[in-house]
N, C-alpha and C positions, 0 to 999 in steps of 0.2 A: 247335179243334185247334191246338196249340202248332207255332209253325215256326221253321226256325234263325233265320229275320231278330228274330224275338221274342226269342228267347234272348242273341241279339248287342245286343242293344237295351237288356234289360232288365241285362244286365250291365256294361254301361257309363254305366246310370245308380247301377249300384252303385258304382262307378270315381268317379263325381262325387260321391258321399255321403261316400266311402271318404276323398277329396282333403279334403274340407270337414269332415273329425273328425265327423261322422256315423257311429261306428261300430256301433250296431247296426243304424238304417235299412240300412246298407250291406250286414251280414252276413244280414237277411232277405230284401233283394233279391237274396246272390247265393244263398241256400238256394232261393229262389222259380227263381229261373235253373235251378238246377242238375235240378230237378224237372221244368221245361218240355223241358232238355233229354231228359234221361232218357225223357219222353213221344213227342219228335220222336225219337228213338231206337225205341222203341218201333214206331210208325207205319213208319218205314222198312224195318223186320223185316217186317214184317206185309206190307207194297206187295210186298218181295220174294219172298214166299213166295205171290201174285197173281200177282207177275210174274214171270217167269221170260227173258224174249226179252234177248238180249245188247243189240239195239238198243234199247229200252227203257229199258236199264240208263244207255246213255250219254247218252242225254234225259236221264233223271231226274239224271245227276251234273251235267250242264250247267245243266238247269234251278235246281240250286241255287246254282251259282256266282252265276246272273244274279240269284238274289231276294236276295243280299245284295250286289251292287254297289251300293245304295246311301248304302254307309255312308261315313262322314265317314274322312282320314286320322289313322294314329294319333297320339296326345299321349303326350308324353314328361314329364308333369308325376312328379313323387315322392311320396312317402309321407313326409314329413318327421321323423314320431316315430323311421323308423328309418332314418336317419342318425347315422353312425359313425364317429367319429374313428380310430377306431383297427381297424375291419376292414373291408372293405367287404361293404354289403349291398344286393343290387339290387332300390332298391326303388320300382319302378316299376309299375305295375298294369298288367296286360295289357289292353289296349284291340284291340277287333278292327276294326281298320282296313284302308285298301283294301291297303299293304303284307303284311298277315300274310295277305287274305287272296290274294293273287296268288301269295307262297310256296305255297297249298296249290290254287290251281287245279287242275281234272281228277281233286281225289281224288275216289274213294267216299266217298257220307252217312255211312256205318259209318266209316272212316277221318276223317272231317272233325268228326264227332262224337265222337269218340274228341279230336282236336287241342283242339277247344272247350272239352271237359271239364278237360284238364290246366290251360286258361286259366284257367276260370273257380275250378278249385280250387289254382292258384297265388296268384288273389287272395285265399280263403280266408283261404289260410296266410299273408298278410302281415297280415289281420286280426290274427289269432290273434301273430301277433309283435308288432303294436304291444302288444296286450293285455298279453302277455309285459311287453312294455317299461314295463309301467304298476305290474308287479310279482304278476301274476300266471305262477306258474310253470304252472300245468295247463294254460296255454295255451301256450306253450312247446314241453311235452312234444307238445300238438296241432299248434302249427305243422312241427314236427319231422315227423311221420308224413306232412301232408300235401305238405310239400315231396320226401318218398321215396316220396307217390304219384306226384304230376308226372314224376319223373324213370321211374316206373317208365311212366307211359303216352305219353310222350315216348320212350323208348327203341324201339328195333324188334327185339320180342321176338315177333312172329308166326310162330309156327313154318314156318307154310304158305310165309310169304315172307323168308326170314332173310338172303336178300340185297336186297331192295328199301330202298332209302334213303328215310331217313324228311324230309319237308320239310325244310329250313333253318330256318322257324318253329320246326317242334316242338325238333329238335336243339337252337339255341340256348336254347329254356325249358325241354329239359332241365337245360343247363348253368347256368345262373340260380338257376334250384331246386336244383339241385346243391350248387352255393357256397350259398346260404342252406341248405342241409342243416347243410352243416357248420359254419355259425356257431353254428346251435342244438345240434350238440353240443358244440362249447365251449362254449358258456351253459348243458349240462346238466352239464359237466365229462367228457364224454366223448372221451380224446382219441383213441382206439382210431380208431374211425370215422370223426370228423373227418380222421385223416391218410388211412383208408381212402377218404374222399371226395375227399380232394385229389390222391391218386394217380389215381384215378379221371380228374379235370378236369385234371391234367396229361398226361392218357395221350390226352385228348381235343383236347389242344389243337393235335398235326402235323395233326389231320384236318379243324381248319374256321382258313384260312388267309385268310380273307375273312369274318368276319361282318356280317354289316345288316341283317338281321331285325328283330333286337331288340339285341342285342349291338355296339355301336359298338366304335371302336378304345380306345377309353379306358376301356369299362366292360371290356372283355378285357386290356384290359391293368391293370386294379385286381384282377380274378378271379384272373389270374394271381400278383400279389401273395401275396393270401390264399394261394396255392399256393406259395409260395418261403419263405414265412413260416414255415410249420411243416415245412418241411426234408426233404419225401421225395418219392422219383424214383418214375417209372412204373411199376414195377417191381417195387418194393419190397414192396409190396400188393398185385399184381398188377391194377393199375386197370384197367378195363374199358372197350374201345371203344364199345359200344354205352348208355354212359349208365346203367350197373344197378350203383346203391352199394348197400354193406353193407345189409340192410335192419336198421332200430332195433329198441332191443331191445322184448319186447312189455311 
């Protein structure tokens, strides 16, 4: 039976294949990841539908903060293929360390596995960019969709809870993913979106006035760039607070 500590595990050894131009070992450890989670997802369903007792419920959310405190602090090492002179692209691989996971202490399995997901298919899509950058376009098109999944499962679009705030983690890898959204539709020459997504992470930006997550002072202030560069206000697009860009076309 697959557990989150396996899945955190197994995707940061994709993260070190990914760093070392290992890119297919990399992209079937995170397919492999992403399946264990799906299965710990799964199990969790199941336990709840066993269990039902509220105090139960707060065990089992504690019990899994504790089985993944073992994990190492995050590395901030890069993705070097995509490095950009001329726009910036964040490209760092999510590594789940003991900071992202302190941001997400006390959530629910369901809400934690929900945050993992977005991680482990943020990496994906920087796969899928270097690809890109090797001169394949259909990867491209693919890192494009998956960077509009992240932002869509990083967003707090729960109907049930539309006002509970989503971790600092996920918020910032919304925004990440975000700005890498809209570099790939300039790289598809779409510029429609692209300014749609910049009005978007300008509209985002009075609302996280501190980031450290993941987001330092200087990777917010390059996003921000990318955002002044193609010249439109919050507004204009009406950009979205809650992290939900244009979705691509299909």
């Amino acid at each position: 039976m697959a557990t989150f500590a396996q899945v955190i595990h197994h995707n940061d050894e994709a993260v070190t294949h990914m760093l070392q131009g290992d890119i297919e070992v990399s992209n079937a450890k995170l397919r492999e990841c992403f399946l264990m989670l799906k299965e710990c997802l799964m199990n969790t369903a199941q336990a709840d539908e066993d269990e039902c007792d509220s105090n139960n419920e707060s065990k089992k959310a504690k019990s899994l903060t504790a089985s993944l405190s073992y994990v190492p602090s995050t590395s901030y090492y890069a993705v070097e293929a995509l490095q950009d002179e001329d726009f910036f692209i964040y490209n760092r691989p999510v590594v789940f360390g003991k900071p992202m996971l302190a941001s997400i202490a006390g959530e629910s399995p369901i809400r934690t596995g929900r945050i993992l997901s977005a991680g482990i298919i943020f990496n994906m899509a920087l796969l899928c960019h270097v690809r890109a950058r090797m001169g394949n376009l259909g990867s491209l098109i693919k890192a494009q969709k998956l960077y509009y999944n992240v932002v869509r499962l990083a967003s707090n679009n729960d109907e049930d809870n539309e006002d509970e705030r989503q971790p600092l983690f996920a918020i910032e890898l919304g925004l990440a993913a975000l700005n890498n959204y809209l570099q790939a539709c300039l790289e598809l020459g779409e510029l429609e979106e692209a300014q749609q997504a910049a009005s978007s992470l300008q509209a985002a930006s009075g609302h996280l006035t501190q980031p450290q997550a993941l987001l330092d002072a200087c990777v917010w202030d390059a996003i921000m760039t990318n955002v002044l560069a193609l010249g439109v206000s919050s507004t204009q697009y009406g950009g979205v607070l809650t992290l939900v860009a244009c979705a691509p076309a299909a």
